[in-house]
C-alpha positions in Angstrom: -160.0 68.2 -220.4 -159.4 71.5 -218.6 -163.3 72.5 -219.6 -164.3 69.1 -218.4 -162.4 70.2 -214.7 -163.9 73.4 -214.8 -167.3 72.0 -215.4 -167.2 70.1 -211.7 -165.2 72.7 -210.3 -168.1 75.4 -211.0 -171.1 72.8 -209.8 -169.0 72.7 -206.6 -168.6 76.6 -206.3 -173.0 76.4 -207.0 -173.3 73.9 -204.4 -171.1 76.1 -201.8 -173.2 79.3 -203.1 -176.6 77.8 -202.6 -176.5 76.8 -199.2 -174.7 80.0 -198.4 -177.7 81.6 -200.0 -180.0 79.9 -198.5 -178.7 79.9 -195.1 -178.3 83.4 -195.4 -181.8 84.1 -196.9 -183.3 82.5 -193.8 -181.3 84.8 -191.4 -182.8 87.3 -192.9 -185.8 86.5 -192.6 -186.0 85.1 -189.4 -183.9 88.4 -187.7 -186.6 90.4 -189.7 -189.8 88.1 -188.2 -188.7 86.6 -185.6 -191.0 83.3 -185.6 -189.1 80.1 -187.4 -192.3 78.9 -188.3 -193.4 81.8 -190.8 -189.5 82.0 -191.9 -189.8 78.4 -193.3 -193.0 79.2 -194.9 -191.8 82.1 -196.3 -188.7 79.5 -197.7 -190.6 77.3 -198.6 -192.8 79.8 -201.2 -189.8 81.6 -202.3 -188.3 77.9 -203.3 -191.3 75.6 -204.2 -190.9 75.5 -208.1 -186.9 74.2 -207.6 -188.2 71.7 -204.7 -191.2 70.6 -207.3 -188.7 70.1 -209.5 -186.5 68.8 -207.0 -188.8 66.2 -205.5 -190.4 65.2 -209.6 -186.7 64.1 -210.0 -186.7 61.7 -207.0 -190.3 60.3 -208.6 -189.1 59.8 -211.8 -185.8 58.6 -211.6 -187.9 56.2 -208.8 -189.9 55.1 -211.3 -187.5 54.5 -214.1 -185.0 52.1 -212.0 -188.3 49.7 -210.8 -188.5 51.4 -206.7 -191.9 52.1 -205.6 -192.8 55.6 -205.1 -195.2 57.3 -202.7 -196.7 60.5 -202.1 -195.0 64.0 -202.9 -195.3 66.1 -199.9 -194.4 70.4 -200.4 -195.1 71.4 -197.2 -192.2 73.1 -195.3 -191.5 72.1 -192.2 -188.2 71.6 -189.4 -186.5 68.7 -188.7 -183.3 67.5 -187.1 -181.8 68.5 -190.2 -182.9 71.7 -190.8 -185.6 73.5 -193.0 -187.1 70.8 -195.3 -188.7 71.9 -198.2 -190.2 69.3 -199.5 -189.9 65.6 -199.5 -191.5 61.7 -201.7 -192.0 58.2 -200.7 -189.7 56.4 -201.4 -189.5 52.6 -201.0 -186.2 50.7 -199.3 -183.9 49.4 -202.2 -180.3 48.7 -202.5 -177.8 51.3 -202.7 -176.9 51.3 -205.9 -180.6 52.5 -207.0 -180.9 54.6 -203.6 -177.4 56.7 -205.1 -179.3 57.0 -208.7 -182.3 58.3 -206.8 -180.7 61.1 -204.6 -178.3 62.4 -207.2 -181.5 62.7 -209.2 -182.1 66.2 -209.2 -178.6 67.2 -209.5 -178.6 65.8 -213.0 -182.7 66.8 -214.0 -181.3 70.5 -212.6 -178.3 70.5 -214.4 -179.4 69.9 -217.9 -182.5 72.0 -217.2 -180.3 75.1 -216.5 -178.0 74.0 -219.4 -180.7 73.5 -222.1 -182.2 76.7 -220.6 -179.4 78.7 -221.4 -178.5 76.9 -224.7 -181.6 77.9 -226.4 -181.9 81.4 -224.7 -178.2 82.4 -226.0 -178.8 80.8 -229.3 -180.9 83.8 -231.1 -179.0 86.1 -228.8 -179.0 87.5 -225.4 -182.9 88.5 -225.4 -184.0 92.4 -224.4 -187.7 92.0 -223.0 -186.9 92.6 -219.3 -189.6 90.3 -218.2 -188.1 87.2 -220.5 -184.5 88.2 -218.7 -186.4 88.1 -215.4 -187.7 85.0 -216.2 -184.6 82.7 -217.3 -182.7 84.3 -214.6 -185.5 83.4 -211.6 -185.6 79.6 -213.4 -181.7 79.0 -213.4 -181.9 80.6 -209.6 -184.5 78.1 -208.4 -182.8 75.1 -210.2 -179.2 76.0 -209.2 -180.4 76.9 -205.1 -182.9 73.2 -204.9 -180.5 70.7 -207.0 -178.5 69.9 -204.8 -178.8 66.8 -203.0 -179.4 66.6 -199.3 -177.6 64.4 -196.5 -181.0 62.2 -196.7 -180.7 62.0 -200.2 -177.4 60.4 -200.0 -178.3 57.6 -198.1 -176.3 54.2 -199.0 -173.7 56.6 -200.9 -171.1 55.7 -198.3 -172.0 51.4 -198.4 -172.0 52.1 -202.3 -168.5 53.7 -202.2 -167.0 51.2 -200.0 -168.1 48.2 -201.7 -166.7 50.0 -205.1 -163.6 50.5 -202.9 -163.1 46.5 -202.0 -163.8 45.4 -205.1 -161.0 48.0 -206.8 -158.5 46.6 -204.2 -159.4 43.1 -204.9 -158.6 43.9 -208.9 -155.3 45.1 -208.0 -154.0 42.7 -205.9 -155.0 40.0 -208.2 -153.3 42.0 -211.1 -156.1 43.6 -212.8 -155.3 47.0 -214.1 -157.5 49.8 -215.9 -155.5 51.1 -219.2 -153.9 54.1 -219.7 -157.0 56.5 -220.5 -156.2 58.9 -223.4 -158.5 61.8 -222.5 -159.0 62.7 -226.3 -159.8 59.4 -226.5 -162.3 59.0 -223.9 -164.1 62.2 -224.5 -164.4 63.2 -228.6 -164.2 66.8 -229.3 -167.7 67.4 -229.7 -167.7 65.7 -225.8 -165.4 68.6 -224.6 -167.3 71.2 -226.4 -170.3 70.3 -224.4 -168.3 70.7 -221.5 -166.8 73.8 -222.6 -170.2 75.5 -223.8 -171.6 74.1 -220.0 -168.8 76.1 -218.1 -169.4 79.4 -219.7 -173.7 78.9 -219.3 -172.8 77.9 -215.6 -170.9 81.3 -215.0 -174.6 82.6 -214.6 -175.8 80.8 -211.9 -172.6 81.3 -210.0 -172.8 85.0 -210.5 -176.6 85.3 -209.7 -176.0 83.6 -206.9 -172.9 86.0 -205.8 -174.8 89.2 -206.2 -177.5 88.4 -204.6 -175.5 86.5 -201.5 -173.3 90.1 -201.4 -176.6 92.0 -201.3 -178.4 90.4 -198.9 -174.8 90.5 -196.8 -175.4 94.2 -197.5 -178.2 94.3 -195.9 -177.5 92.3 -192.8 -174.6 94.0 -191.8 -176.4 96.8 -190.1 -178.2 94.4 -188.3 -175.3 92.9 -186.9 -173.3 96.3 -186.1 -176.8 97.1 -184.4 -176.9 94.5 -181.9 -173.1 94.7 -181.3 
């Protein structure tokens, strides 16, 4: 069970990582260039194979729960939200199909990284430099576009509540879950999923740390600059 905690606790660090990557990526690039509009091109080229990735996810997991989808749209641009990278119709549903939907890429970017790194560290870590490159610049797209946004999210908070009542409506009427055995619940070769997942995700989370602490490198000259 303590893999299964580490697990989440490590997609959490990821999610924190990636937006400060991203937000700190951007600074960069807009203190360098000093035009918004080229800095979220510029985004938007560095990241278009995780938001292709991202935006397939939304279409597909559209598709498979019966919710018309529209165009696919990979043009960067600002909104009220921020830098958008990429964005697909998608028709009005309820929110239990809206919540599959948005957490979409989260799980296609999850198992990609996952398999990714299960079949690269099955013959052994590999020496061609360019194949290294490679996995590392697909696991750092995936892990920095998987996450999903506050759009994304929509009808998460109706879904939760409703969720809510109907859990306090089972208690006070005297329905109770059983005691959940974790062994149980989760067979060993469950946890050892979870426990090979935590070790692959440590490479993300470290990509993501050196480049966040180079790029802070870089930017504190900048700041001792202009103060």
């Amino acid at each position: 069970m303590l893999y299964v905690l580490l697990f989440f606790v490590e997609l959490f660090l990821l999610f924190l990582l990636s937006r400060i990557l991203t937000k700190s990526i951007s600074y960069l690039l807009h203190w360098v260039l000093r035009s918004k509009a080229i800095t979220v091109y510029i985004m938007g080229i560095l990241f278009m194979p995780g938001t292709l990735v991202h935006e397939v996810s939304h279409y597909l997991m559209a598709r498979f729960v019966f919710v018309p989808a529209g165009k696919l749209e990979l043009v960067p641009h600002l909104d009220e939200h921020g830098v958008k990278l990429g964005s697909v119709a998608i028709a009005k549903t309820d929110p239990f199909r809206r919540v599959i939907i948005g957490v979409a890429p989260f799980l296609f970017g999850t198992a990609i990284i996952l398999i990714t790194l299960f079949y690269t560290a099955k013959d052994g870590i590999p020496n061609n430099p360019w194949q290294i490159f490679l996995i590392g610049y697909i696991v750092f797209e995936i892990g920095n576009t998987m996450f999903s946004s506050r759009k994304d999210m929509e009808g998460a908070l109706e879904l939760l509540l409703a969720l809510l009542v109907v859990g306090v409506i089972l208690y006070f009427i005297g329905i109770r879950l059983p005691d959940i055995d974790p062994k149980t619940v989760l067979p060993y070769w469950v946890q050892n999923i979870f426990k090979t997942g935590s070790m692959f995700l440590l490479v993300p989370l470290i990509i993501d740390v050196g480049i966040i602490a180079l790029l802070k490198g870089i930017i504190a000259p900048f700041h001792k600059k202009h103060l």
